[in-house]
N, C-alpha and C positions, 0 to 999 in steps of 0.2 A: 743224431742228426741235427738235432738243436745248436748243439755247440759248434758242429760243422760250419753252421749257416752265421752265429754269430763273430766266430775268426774269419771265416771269409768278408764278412760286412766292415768289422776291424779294419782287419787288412786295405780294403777299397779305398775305404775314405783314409788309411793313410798316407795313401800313396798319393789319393787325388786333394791333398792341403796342400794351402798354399804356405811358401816360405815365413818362418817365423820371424818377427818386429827385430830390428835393431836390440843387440841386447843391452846398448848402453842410453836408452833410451826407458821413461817413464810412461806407464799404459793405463788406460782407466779403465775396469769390467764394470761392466753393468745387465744385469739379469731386464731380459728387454720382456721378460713372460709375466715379472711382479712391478717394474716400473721401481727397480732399485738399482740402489750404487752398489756393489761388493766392494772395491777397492778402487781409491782417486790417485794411489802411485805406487801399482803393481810394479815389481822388479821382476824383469824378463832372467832365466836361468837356460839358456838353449847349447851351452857349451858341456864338456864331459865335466871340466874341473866347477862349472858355476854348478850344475846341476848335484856332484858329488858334494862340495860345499853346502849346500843349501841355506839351511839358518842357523846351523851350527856356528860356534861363538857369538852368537847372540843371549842377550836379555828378555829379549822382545819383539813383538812388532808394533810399531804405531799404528793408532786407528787409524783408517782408512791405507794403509801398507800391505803390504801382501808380496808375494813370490810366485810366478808363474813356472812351472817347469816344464818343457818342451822335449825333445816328446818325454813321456812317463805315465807307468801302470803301478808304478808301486813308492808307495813312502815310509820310511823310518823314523823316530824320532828318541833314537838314541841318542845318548849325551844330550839333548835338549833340554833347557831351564823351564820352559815351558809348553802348554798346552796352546794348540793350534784347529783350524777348521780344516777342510779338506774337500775341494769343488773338483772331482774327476769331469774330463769333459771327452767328448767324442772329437772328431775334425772337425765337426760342422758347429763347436762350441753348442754342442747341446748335453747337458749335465746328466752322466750316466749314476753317478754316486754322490750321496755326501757323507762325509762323517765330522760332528760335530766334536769339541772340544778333545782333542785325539791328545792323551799325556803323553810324560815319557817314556821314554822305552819301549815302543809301540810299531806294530807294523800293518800297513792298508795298502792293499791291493782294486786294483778294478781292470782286470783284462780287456776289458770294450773301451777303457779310455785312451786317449792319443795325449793329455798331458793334462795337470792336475795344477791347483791354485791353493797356495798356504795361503791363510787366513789369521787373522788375532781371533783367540777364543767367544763366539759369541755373535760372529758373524753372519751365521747360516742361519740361525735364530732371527735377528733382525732382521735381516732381508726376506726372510721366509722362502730361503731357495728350495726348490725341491730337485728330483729326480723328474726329467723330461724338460725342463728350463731351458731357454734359450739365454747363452749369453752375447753379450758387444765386448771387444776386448779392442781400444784403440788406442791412437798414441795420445797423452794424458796432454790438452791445450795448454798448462802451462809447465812444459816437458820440460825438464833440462837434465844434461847426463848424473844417472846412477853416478852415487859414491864412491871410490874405489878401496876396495877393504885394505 
């Protein structure tokens, strides 16, 4: 019955989010429960090919860098060069999981989350996010369009 009640609660709030940011636009998260920054130019991911993409061919991410992916319950980090953080969030941007420095070749799930936030390793540490966090996910003041790979 439990689990009933949590896919139904899922479900609600995904259906009642609101439209996800420009994706070619930069976002800034901020954990408003620790009075922290997570990321100053999260990259929005809300297409099939951006989200499939994700940081594959990469090296890295820069501090304060990050990937938002819209919607999404689950991440891989196959063929990735490196270790990443991992902010599952519900609709209402309240943080259902984290998992901290996730290597390669790896897979995390969170079925209650409506989209998930790649992080540089080391992230969730500093900020001291937890599980029940509220996040701010806005457009980043000095925004200018994403790169195009």
């Amino acid at each position: 019955m439990r689990a009933f009640r949590l896919i139904a609660e899922s479900l609600r709030e995904l259906f009642a989010s609101s439209p996800p940011p420009d994706p070619n636009r930069r976002m800034h998260a901020a954990n408003i429960t620790r009075g922290t920054v997570l990321a100053s130019s999260l990259e929005v991911a809300d297409s099939g090919p951006a989200r499939n993409k994700g940081l594959l061919n990469r090296d890295g991410l820069e501090p304060g860098g990050g990937l938002w992916i819209i919607p999404c319950q689950s991440v891989h980090t196959f063929f990735m060069q490196f270790p990443i953080d991992l902010v599952y969030l519900d609709a209402r941007k309240r943080v259902r999981k984290v998992k901290s420095a996730v290597g390669p070749g790896r897979i995390s799930l969170c079925l209650t989350a409506q989209s998930v936030i790649e992080l540089p390793a080391g992230t969730i540490r500093e900020t001291q996010t937890q599980r029940g966090d509220t996040l701010v996910i806005e457009m980043a003041e000095s925004a200018e369009p994403a790169p195009t790979p």
